[in-house]
C-alpha positions as a Markdown table, in Angstrom:
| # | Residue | x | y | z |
|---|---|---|---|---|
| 1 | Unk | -10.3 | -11.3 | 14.3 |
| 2 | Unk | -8.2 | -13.5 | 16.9 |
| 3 | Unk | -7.5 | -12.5 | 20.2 |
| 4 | Unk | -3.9 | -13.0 | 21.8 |
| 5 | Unk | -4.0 | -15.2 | 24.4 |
| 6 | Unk | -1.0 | -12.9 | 25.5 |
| 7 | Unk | -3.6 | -10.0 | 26.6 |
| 8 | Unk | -6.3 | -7.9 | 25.2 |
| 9 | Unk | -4.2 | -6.2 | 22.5 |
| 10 | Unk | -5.3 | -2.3 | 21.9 |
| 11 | Unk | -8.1 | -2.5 | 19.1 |
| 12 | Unk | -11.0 | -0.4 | 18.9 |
| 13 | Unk | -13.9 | 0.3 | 17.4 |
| 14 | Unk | -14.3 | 4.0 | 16.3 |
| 15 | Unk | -18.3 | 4.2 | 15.8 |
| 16 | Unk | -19.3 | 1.9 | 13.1 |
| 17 | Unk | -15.9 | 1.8 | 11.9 |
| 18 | Unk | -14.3 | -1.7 | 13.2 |
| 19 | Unk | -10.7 | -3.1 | 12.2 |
| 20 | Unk | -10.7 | -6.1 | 10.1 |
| 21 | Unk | -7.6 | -8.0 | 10.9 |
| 22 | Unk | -6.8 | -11.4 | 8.8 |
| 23 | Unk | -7.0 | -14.2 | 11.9 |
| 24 | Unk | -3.1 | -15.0 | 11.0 |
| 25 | Unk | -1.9 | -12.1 | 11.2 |
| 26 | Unk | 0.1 | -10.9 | 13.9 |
| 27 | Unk | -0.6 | -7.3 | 16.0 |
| 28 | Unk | 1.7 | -7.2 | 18.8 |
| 29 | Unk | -0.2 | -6.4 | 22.1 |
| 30 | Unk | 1.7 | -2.8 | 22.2 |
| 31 | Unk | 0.8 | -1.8 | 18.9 |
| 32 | Unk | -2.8 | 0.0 | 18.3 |
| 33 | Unk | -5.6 | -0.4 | 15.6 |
| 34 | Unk | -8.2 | 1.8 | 15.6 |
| 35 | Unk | -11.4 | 2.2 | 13.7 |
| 36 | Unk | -11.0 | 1.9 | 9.4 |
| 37 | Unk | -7.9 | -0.7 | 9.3 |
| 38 | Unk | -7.7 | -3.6 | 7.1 |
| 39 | Unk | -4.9 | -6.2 | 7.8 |
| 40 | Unk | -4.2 | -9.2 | 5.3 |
| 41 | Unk | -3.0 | -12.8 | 6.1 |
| 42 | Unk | 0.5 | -13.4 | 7.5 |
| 43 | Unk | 1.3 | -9.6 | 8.4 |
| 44 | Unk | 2.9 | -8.2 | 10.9 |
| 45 | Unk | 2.1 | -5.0 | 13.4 |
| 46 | Unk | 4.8 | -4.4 | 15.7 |
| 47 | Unk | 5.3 | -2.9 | 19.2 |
| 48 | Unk | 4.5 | 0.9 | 19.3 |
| 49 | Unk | 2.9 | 0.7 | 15.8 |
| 50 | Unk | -0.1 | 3.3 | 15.6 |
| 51 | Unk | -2.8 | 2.0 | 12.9 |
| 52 | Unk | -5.2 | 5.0 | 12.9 |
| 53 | Unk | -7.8 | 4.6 | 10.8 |
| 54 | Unk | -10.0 | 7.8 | 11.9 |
| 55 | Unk | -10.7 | 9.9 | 8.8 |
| 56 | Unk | -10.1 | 7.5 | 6.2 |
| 57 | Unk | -9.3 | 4.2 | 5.8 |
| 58 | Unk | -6.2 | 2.3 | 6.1 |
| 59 | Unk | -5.7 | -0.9 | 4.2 |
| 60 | Unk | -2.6 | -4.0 | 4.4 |
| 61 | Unk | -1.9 | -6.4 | 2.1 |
| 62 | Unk | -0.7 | -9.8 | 2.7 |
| 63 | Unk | 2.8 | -10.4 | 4.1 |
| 64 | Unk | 3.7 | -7.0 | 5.0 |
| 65 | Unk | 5.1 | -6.0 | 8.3 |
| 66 | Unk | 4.8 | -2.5 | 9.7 |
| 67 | Unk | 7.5 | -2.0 | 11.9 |
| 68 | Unk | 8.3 | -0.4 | 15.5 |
| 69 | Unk | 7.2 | 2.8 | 16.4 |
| 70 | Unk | 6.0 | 3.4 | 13.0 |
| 71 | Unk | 2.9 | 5.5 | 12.4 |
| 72 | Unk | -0.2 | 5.2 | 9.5 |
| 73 | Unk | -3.1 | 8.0 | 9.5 |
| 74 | Unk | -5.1 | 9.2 | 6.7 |
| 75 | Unk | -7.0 | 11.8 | 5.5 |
| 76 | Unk | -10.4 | 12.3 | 4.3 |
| 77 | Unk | -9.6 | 12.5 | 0.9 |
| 78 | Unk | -6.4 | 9.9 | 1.0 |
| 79 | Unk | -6.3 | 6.8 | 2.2 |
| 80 | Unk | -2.8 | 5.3 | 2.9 |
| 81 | Unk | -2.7 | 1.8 | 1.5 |
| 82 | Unk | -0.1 | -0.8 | 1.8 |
| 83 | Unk | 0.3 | -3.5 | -0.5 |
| 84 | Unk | 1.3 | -7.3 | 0.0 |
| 85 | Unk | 4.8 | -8.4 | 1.2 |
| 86 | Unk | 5.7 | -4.4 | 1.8 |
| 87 | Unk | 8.4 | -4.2 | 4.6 |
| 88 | Unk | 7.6 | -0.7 | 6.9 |
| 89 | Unk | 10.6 | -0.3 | 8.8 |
| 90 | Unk | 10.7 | 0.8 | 12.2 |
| 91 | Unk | 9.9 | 4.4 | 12.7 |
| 92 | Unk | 8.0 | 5.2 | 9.5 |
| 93 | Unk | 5.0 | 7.5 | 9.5 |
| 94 | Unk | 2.8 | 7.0 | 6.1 |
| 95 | Unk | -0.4 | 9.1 | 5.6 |
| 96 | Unk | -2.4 | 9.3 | 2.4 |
| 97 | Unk | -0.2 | 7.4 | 0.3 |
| 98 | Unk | -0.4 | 4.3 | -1.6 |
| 99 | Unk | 2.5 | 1.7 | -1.3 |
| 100 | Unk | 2.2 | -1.2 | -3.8 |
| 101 | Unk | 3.5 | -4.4 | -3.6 |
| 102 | Unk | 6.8 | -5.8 | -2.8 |
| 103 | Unk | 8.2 | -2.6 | -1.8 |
| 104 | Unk | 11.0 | -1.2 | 1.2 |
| 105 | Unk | 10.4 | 1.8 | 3.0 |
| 106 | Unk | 13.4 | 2.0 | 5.2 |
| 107 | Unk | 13.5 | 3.4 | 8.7 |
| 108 | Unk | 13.0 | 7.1 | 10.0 |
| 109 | Unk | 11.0 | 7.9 | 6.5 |
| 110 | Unk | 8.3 | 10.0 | 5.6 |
| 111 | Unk | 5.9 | 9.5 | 2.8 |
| 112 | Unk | 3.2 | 12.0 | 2.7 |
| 113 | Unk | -0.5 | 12.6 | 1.2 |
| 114 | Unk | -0.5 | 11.4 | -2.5 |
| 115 | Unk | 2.8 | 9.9 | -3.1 |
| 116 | Unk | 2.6 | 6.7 | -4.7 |
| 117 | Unk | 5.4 | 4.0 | -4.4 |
| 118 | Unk | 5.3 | 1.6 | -7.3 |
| 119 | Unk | 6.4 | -2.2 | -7.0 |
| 120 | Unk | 9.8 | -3.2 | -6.7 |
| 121 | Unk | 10.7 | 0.4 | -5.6 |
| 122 | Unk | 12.3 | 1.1 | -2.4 |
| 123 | Unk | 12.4 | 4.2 | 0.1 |
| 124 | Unk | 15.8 | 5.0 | 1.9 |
| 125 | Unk | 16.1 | 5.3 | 5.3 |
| 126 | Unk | 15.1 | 9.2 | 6.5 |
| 127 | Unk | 13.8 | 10.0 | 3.3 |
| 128 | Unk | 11.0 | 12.5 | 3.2 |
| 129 | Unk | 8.8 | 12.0 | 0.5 |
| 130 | Unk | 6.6 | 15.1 | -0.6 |
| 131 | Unk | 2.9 | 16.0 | -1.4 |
| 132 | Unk | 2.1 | 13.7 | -5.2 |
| 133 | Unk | 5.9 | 12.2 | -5.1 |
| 134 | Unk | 5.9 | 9.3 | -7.4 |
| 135 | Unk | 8.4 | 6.7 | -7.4 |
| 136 | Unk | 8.7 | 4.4 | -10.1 |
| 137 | Unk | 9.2 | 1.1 | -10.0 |
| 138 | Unk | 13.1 | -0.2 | -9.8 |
| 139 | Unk | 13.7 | 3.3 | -8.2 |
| 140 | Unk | 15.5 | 4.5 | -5.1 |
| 141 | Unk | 13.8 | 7.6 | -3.5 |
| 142 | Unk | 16.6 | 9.2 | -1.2 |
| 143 | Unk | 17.2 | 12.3 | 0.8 |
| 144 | Unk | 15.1 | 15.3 | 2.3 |
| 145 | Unk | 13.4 | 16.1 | 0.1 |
| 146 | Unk | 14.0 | 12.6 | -1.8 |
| 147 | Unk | 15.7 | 12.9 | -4.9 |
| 148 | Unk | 14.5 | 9.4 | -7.5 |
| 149 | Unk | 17.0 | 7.4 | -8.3 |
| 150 | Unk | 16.1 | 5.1 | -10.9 |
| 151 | Unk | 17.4 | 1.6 | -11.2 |
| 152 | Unk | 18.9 | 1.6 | -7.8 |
| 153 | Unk | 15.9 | -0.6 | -5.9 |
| 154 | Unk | 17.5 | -4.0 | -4.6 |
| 155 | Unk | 15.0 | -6.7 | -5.2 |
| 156 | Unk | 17.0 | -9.1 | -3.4 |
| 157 | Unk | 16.9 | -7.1 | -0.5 |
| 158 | Unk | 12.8 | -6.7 | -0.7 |
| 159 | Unk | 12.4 | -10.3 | -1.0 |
| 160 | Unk | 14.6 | -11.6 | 2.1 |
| 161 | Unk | 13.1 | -8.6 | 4.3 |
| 162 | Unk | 9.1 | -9.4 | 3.3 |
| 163 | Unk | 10.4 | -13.5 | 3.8 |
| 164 | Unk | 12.5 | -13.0 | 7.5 |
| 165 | Unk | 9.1 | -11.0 | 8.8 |
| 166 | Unk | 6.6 | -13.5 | 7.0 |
| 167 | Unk | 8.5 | -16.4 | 9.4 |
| 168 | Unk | 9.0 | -13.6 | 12.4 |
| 169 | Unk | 5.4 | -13.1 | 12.6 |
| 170 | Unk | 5.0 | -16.6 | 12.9 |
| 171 | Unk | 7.3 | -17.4 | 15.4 |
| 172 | Unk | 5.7 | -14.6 | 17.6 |
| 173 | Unk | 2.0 | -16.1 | 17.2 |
| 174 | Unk | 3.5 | -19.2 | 18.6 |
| 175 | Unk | 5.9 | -18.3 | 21.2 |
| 176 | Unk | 5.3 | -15.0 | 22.2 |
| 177 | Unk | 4.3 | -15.1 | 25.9 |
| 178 | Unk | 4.1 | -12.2 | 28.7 |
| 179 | Unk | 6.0 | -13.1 | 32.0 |
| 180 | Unk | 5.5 | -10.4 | 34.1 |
């Protein structure tokens, strides 16, 4: 792990359980890692971001962002993974699920213990994603509950959100700087 020059960002230890954080990633100072947590090369934590890694573990692939105010937990008997070049948008609260690669789960949504979100699927914004949900890949889950909507995932759209946050979380490593 890296430290920030910026400040001691909020990471901590929880017993023997210690975050492993790629030294390229990026965890903004205001976000918070805590015990289990497992973040891959060229992600992004961003401010208000709670990575709680208490029960269970918590793991993050490679080029995936995990937005503002957004919240991951698990369980004992679910871990809540995140593949590579996911984008988490701001507000989301994930626990015991598994996100695969190259997915969007958009802002204000909910995906709870179980539900599994294939590749190349995406989660609208507010949607609240139930107990064992599974949404398949090139499907739009929408809606409280979420309804599935196959066919409607936007790769396009996946690709330039994982890309803009890839090159975001490297212009923050480099020019990020506390004034105050």
């Amino acid at each position: 792990m890296s430290v920030s020059t910026l400040s001691i960002m909020p990471i901590y230890a929880l017993g023997d359980a210690i975050p492993s954080i790629s030294a390229d990633a990026f965890v903004h100072p205001d976000a918070v890692v805590i015990g289990n947590v497992t973040i891959g090369s060229d992600s992004s934590i961003w401010p208000g971001a709670v990575l709680r890694g208490d029960d269970g573990y918590i793991s993050i692939g490679d080029g995936t962002s995990i937005q503002d105010g957004s919240v991951l937990h698990t369980t004992p008997t679910w871990p809540t993974i995140v593949g590579s070049r996911c984008t988490i948008g701001h507000i989301v609260h994930l626990e015991g699920c598994t996100i695969e690669d190259d997915v969007l789960v958009g802002n204000g949504s909910i995906c709870l213990h179980r539900v599994v979100v294939h590749s190349w699927a995406m989660v609208a914004a507010n949607a609240v994603l139930l107990d064992g949900t599974d949404v398949p890949s090139g499907a739009l889950a929408a809606g409280v509950p979420a309804a599935i909507k196959p066919g409607r995932a936007k790769a396009e759209m996946m690709t330039v959100a994982a890309d803009s946050y890839i090159a975001r979380a490297k212009r923050y490593r480099a020019d990020l700087r506390r004034i105050d």
